[in-house]
Structures are given as C-alpha cells and as structure tokens.
C-alpha positions in Angstrom: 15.5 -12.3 26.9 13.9 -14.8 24.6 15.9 -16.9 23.4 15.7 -16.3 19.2 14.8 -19.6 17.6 17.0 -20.0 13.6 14.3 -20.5 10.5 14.0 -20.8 7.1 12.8 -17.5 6.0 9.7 -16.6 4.4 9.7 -14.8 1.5 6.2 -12.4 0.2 7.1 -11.5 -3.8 6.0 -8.2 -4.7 6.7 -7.6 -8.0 2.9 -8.1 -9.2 1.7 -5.0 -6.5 4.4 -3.1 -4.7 7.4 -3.2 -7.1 5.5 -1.5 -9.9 3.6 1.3 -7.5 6.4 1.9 -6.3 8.7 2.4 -9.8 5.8 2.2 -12.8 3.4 3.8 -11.4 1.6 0.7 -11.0 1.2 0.5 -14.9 1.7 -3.2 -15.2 -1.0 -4.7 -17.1 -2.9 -8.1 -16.2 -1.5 -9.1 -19.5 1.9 -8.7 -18.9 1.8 -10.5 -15.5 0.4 -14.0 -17.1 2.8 -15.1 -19.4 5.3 -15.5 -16.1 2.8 -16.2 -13.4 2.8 -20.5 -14.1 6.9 -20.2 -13.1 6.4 -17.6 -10.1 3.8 -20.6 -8.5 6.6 -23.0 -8.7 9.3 -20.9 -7.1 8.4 -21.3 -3.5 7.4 -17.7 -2.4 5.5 -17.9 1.2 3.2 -15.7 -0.8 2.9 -13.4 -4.2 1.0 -9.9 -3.4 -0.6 -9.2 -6.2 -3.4 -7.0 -5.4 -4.9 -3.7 -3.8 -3.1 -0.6 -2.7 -3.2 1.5 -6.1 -3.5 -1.2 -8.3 -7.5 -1.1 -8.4 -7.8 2.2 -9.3 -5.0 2.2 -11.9 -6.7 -0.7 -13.2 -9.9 0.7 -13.9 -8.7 4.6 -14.6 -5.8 4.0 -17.1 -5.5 0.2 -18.5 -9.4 0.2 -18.2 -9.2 -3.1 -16.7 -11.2 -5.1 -14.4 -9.2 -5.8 -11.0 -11.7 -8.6 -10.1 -11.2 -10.2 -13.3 -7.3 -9.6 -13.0 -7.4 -11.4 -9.7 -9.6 -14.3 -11.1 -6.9 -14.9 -13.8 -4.6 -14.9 -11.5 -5.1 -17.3 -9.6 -6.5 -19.8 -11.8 -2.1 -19.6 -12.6 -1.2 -19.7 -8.7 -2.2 -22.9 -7.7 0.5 -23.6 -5.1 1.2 -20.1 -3.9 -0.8 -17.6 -1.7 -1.9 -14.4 -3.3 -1.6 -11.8 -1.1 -3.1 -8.2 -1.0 -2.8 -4.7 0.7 -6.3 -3.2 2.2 -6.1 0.3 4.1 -8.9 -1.0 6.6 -12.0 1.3 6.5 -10.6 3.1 4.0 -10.4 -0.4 2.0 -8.7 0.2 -1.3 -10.7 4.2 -1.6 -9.3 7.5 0.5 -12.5 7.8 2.6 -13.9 5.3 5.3 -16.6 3.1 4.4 -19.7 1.8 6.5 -19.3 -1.7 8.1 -21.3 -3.6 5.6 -19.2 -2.2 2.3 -16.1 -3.4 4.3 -17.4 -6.9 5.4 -18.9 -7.4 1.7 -15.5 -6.2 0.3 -13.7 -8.3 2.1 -15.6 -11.9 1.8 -15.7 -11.1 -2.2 -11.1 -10.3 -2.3 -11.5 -14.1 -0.4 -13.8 -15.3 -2.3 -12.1 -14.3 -6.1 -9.1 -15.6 -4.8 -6.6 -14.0 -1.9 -5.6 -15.6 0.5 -4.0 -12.9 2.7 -5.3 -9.9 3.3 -2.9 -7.4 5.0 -4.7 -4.8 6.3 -3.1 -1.1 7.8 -4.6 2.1 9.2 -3.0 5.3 7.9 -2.9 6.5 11.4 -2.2 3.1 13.7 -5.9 3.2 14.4 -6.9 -0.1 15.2 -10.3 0.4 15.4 -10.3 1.0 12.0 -9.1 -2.5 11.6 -12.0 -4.3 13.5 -14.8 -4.9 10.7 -12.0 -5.7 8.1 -10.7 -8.5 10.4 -13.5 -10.0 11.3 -14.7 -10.1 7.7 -11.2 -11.8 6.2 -11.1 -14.6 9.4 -14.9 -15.0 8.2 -14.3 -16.1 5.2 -11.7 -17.8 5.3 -8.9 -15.4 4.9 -5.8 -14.6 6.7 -5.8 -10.8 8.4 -2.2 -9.6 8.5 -2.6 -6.5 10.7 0.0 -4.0 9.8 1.9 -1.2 11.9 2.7 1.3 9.8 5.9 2.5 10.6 7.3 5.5 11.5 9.1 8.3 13.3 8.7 10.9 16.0 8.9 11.3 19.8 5.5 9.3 20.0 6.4 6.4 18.2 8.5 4.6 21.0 9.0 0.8 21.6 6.3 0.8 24.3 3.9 2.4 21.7 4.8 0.1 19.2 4.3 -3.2 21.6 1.3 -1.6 22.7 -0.2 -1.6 19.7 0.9 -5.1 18.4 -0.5 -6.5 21.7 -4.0 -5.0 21.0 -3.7 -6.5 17.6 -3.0 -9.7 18.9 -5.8 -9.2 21.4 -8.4 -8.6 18.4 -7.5 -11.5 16.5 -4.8 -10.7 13.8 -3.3 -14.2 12.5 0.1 -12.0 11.6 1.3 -8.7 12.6 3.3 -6.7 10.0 5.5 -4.3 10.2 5.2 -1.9 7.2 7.7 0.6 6.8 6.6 1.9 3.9 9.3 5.2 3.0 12.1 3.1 3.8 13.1 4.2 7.4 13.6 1.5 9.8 17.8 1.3 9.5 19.6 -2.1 10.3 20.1 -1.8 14.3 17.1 -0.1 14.9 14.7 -2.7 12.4 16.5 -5.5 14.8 15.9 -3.5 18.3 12.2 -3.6 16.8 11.7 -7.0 16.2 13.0 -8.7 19.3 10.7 -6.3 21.2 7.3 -7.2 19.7 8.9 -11.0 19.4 9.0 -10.8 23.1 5.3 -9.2 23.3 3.1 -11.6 20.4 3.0 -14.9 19.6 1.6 -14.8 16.3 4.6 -14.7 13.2 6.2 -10.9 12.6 6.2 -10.4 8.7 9.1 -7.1 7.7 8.1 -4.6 5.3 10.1 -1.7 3.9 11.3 0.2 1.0 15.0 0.6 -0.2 14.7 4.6 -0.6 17.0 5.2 2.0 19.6 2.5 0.8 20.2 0.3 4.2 16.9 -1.9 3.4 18.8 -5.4 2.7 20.7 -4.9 5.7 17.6 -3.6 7.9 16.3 -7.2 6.1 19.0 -9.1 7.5 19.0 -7.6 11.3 15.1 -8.5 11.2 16.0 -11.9 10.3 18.4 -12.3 12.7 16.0 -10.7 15.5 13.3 -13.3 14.8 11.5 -11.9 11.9 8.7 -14.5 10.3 9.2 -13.1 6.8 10.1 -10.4 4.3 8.8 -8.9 1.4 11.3 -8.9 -1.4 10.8 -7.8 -5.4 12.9 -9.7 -8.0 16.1 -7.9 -9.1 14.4 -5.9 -12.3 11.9 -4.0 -10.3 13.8 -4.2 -7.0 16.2 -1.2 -5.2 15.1 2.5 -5.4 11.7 3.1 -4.0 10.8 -0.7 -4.2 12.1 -3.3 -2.2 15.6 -5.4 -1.7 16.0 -7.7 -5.0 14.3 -11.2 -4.1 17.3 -13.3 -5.3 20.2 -11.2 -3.3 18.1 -11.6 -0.3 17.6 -15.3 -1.1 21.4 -15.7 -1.8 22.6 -13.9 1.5 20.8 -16.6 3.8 22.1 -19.7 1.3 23.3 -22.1 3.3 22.8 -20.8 6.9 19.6 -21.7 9.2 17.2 -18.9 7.6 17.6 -20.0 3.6 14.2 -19.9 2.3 15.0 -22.7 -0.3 14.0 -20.9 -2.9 15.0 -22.1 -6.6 17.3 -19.5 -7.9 17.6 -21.0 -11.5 13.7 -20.2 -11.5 14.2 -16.8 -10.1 16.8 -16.0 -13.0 14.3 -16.7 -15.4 11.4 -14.6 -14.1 14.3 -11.7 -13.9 14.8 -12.1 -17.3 10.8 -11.6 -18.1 10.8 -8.5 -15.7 14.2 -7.2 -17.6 11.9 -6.6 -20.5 9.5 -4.8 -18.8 12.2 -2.3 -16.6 13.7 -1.4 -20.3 10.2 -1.2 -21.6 9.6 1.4 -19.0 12.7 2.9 -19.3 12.6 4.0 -23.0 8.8 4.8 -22.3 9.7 7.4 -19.4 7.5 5.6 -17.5 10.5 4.3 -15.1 12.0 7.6 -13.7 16.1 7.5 -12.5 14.7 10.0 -9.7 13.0 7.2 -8.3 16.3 4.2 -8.7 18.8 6.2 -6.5 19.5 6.4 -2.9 17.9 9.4 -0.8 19.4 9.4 2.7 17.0 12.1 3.2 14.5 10.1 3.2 14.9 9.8 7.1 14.2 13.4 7.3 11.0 13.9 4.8 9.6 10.1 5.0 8.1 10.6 2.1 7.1 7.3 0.7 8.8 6.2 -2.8 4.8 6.3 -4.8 4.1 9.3 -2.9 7.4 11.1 -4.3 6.3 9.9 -7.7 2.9 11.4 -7.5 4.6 14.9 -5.7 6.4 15.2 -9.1 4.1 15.0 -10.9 1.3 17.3 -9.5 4.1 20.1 -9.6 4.6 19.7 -12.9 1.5 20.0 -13.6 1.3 23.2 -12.2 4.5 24.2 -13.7 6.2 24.5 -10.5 8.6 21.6 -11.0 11.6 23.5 -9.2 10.3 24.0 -6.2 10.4 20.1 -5.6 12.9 20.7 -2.9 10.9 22.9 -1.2 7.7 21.0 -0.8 10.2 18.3 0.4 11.0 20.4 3.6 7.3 21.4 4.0 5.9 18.0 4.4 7.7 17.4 7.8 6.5 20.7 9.1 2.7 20.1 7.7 3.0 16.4 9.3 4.1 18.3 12.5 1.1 20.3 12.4 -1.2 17.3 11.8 -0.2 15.3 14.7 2.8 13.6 13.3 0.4 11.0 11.1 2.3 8.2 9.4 2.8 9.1 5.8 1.1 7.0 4.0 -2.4 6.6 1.7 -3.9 8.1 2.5 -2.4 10.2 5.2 0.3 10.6 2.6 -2.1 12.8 0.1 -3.1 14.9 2.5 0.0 15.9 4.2 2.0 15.7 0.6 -0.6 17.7 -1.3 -1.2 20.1 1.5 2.5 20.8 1.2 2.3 21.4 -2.0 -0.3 23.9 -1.9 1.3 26.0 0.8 4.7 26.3 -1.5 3.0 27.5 -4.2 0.3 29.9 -2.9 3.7 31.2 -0.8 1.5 31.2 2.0 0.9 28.4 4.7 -2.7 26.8 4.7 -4.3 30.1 2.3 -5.3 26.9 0.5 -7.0 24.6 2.8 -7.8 20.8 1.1 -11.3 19.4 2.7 -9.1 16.3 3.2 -7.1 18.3 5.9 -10.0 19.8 7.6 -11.7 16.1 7.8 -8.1 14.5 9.0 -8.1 17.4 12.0 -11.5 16.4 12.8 -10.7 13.2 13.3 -13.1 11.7 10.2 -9.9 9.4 9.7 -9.6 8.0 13.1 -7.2 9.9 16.3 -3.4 10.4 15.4 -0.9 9.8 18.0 -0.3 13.5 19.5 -2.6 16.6 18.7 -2.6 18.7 15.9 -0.8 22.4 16.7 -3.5 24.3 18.2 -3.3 27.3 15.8 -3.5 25.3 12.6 -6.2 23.3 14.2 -7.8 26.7 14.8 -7.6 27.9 11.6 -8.6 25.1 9.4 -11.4 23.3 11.3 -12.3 26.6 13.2 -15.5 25.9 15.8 -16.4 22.6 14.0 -17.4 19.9 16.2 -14.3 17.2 16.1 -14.9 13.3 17.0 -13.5 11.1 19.0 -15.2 7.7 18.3 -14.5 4.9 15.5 -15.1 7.1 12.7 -17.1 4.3 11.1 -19.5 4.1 14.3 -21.1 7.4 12.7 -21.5 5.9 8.7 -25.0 4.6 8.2 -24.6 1.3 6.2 -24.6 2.3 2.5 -24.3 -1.0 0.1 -28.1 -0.7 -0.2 -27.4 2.4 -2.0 -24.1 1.9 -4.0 -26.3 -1.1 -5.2 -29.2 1.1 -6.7 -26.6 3.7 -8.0 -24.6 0.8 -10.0 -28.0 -0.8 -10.7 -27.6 0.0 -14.8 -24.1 -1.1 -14.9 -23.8 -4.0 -13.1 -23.2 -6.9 -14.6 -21.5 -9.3 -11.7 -22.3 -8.6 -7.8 -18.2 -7.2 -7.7 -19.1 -4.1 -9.5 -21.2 -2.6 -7.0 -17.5 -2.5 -5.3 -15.9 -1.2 -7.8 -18.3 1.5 -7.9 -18.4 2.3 -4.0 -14.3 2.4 -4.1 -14.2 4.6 -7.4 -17.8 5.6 -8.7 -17.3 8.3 -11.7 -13.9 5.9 -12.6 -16.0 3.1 -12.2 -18.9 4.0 -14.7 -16.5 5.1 -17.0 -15.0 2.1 -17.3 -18.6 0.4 -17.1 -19.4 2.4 -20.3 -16.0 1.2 -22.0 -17.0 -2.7 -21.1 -20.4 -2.0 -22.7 -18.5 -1.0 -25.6 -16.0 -3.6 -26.2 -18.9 -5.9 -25.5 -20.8 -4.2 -28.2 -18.0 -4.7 -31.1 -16.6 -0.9 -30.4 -12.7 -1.5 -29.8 -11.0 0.9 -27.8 -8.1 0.5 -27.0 -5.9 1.9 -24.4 -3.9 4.2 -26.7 -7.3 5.4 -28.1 -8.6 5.8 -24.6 -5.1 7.8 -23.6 -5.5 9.9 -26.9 -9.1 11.2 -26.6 -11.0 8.9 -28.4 -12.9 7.9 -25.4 -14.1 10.2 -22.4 -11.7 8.8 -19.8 
C-alpha cells in the first residue's frame, strides 16, 4: 500500500454557488455577494466557486441578472483567489447536450470572463461527454477538474470507480473530483474510496459532498486522512443541511496537525457574520426552509440530492399534492432502478425525480411518460452503467431506434444558428450563450436589459408581481 503522504489541506469555498442552491434556492444576488468578496480573497481558500450549476439560469429567470457580468464583477474583487465553477459537460450549464462548437466556445468565454477552474461532471459517468469540455478549458488556459459523480448500486464498485478515474487521467483531467452530491459517501467508506483511486492517479483528488445525511465532516476527515487533495466546505451560516460541512469547523478540526489549511479564522468570523444576515434574511422570507437544515438518514436510501428535494416540494405543491411527499420519496429509487440505476443528479436528477412524481399522482406507473425519459432510455444522454428494465424500456421508447455512440457525435454544430437567432438582442458575443443555454429565458431578460437601458425601471419585485412578462 502507498504509503499516504500528511498535507496542508485545501479548502474550495462554496458559499457563492453550492451553499445557496443547495439552501436558497440559489437566490443570492450579485449584489449581495460584493460587499464581502474583497475579505473572502484574503482568506486563503485554494479556490471560491462561484459559478454555474443553477446559478445561470436563476440569474437570468428570477434576479434578471447577467451571470457573465456577475462573474466579471467578481473577479475584478478576487485577485488572489481562484474562482471556480461547476459545468455538467455537454450538457454545459442547460438539460440537453450541446454540439462541440457551443461547448468549446462556452468554455474559452467562462476562462476568458474570469474562472479559473472549471469542474466539469456527466450526469451518468460518461466520459465521453467530458472530451470537448476538456479540451476546451486546458485550451484556454483553464484548469478541467473531471468529476465522478458519486453514487450507489451493485454497479458502482471500487474497480468501476478506478476504472473510470484512470480513463480520466488518461484524457487529460488536471484534477479528479469526487462529487457526492446527496450526501452519501459515510466516513469509512469516503476513506476506502480515496486510498483506492490515490493508488490508481497521480493527479490531486478534490472531496465533494453534502451534509444531508449528517456524517459529512466525518466522511471530510477520513478523506483527509486517506490522501484527499482538498474539500469543499461552506462557511458556518449556509453550511449543514443540504449544503456542505461549515468552513471554519472543518478548518478548526485540522489546527495544529499536518493537514491545517492555514486559513485565518478571525477573517472567517467576519464573513460569517455577513452571511448571518443573509440565513435570517432568508429565514423570515421563507425562502430558507427547516425541511432542508435537518438530518435525513434516509437519504442513503432515496439519494435524492438536497436542490433536488427542494425543487420535489415544490412541484407537489404546486399540484396540490403536497402529502404525498413521502411517497414520491420511495418512487424515485424504484424509477432510478428502472432507468439503469443513473446517478441522481442534473440532470438525471429531473428526470428520475419528476418522473416519480408523475407516477404518484396519476396512481399509475409511467401513464405519464416525460420526453426527457424516453430520450434518457435512448441513450440521447450518454449509456448508464446497467440497462434499463426491459419492460419499462419497452413501454416508453417502444420500437424507437436507441444509440450507442457519444451522443454529441450525432449534433450538427449549431453556434452558426444560436448566433442568427440572438442576432437582435445581442449586445456582447456572451449572449449568444446565454441564449443557446436558456433561449425564451434569455430573450426575456434581453427585453428587460433593453428596458432598463431605455430609462424603464423594473425592478425585481415588479418583475415577480406581473409588471413585466417574466
């Protein structure tokens, strides 16, 4: 066995992307991250994600804000620190895969505006779906992070997981991440994992997860202890519940001992104090729900992501079916099953949650079928692990033709296009990306720019309220 060398650990600050998907629904506006961003930079954080997953399309859809500009602002304050961001490959930061010259173009522009990391995942462990993203980010300058996305079934064994880390080491990846995104790698089993793919790359192992399930500090802490590179950590006011372990407990536990990150914990009171404001904000809003602070040990059953749980209330609600959370809890494993055992996550996630959901209400398994289901059975998303059950595949893709190829290798490119279609918006070469990741958000919100431009204010609350088609 190698021999495990003791290291300052690295710490990635989430409160500026993950923290608030995961507990606010990512509602934090550009203009409450500023005012605190000058005294995050001087911290010490290995790096600050601050960008992608949901935040681009709650950008643009509800704080009608641009997420280019947001990340230009940004990091005209981080001068010292990496800004980070999450990319879901082909999908990029949409639900659908793109052709290889969106992906390469939205790539070299995330660099270009200003991150420096780019940690890129497939919903399904596809690497394939990987390839254009990573050569892009390298490209330009970038750092590819290549994430596995965690999770569990009789599939997902050490050999599949150093299988798959080796391939990503193979293609390029200047990190591999593990991203365990519901919360389900527990202390023993998070160290187990690390040693193995220590032993199987040479590039640095970065630790992901979620403190749903409640044992994430202490999965933290094996990792370390296993080899682990770095962790991602939110500070204490957006930490626990669906986000992650509190930045300054974490920094705290390995004072003093071969793995303290050196971080400066007078600094990190401070910026807890900023967030305090913002978590009691939330709170008396209703915008910060308790069902989303607790512990859910069941999480290791459903492995339903934290965001994903938030968004499953509310889409039974509004359908008036609130009580029947529960059940659509114990339907996702079985739909998952049926899939092929997919990670759950975006946007895999979606797709297996809202399936769910539509078979508990109708009362009747797959009498709804999404068109997101039938695409994810034909393999339009890239191959899952095992095969899909035979009679569900049967009855939702029926005789259709499936694929087996990168599911990219069939999209003609298509910038050409998305830059004709945005031709009477555009007004900087990023919105043409903004409009091939969300195009009926995106001219909205190209119509509320011309607006404001114009001397019409608008603001949110008017935009919220009716006073402007959103």
């Amino acid at each position: 066995m190698t021999e495990i060398k003791k290291k300052p650990i690295k710490i990635v600050e989430t409160v500026l992307r993950d923290a608030h998907q995961s507990l606010l629904a990512t509602r934090m506006s550009t203009e409450q991250m500023l005012p605190i961003a000058d005294k995050m930079d001087q911290v010490g954080y290995h790096a600050v994600e601050c960008w992608g997953g949901a935040t681009f399309d709650t950008s643009l859809r509800f704080l009608k804000e641009d997420p280019w500009e947001r990340l230009r602002k940004l990091k005209e304050h981080f001068k010292h620190t990496r800004l980070q961001m999450l990319l879901r490959g082909q999908n990029l930061l949409g639900y659908s895969h793109y052709s290889d010259d969106v992906v390469d173009y939205f790539c070299r522009k995330a660099v270009a505006n200003g991150i420096d990391n780019i940690r890129m995942m497939d919903c399904l462990n596809d690497i394939r779906n990987l390839e254009t993203s990573m050569k892009a980010t390298k490209a330009e300058g970038g750092r590819a992070i290549a994430a596995l996305v965690y999770t569990l079934g009789d599939a997902y064994t050490l050999d599949y997981w150093k299988d798959v880390a080796k391939r990503i080491e193979d293609m390029g990846a200047d990190e591999l991440g593990i991203k365990d995104m519901a919360g389900l790698l527990t202390p023993y089993r998070a160290g187990e994992l690390v040693r193995a793919l220590k032993e199987t790359v040479h590039i640095p192992v970065a630790m992901h997860t979620h403190y749903t399930a409640g044992v994430a500090s202490m999965t933290y802490l094996k990792s370390v202890e296993a080899g682990c590179d770095s962790i991602d950590c939110a500070i204490s006011p957006l930490a626990l519940g669906t986000s992650q372990p509190a930045t300054e407990v974490m920094a705290e536990t390995f004072r003093g001992t071969p793995y303290d990150p050196g971080l400066n914990q007078e600094l990190l009171g401070e910026i807890a104090d900023y967030f305090e404001t913002i978590r009691q904000e939330a709170i008396e809003s209703g915008l910060l729900s308790t069902k989303v602070l607790g512990v859910n040990i069941k999480t290791l059953q459903y492995q339903v992501p934290g965001a994903m749980m938030t968004n499953l209330d509310a889409l039974q609600k509004g359908a008036g079916q609130e009580y029947k959370y529960r059940q659509v809890l114990e339907e996702i494993p079985r739909v998952r099953r049926d899939f092929g055992e997919p990670p759950l996550v975006t946007p895999s996630s979606q797709i297996v949650g809202t399936q769910a959901v539509m078979n508990v209400i109708c009362g009747e398994r797959y009498q709804i079928i999404l068109n997101e289901s039938k695409r994810l059975l034909e393999g339009q998303f890239g191959q899952t692990v095992k095969e899909a059950d035979p009679e569900v595949k049967k009855k939702i893709v029926g005789d259709e033709p499936c694929i087996s190829c990168r599911p990219a290798d069939l999209i003609k490119p298509q910038l050409a296009q998305f830059e004709r279609e945005c031709s009477p918006w555009k007004q900087q070469d990023e919105d043409v990306l903004t409009y091939a990741m969300f195009p009926d958000v995106a001219k909205t919100y190209f119509e509320y720019r011309e607006a404001q431009q114009t001397g019409i204010d608008l603001s949110v609350a008017d935009l919220q309220s009716g006073a402007y088609p959103v």
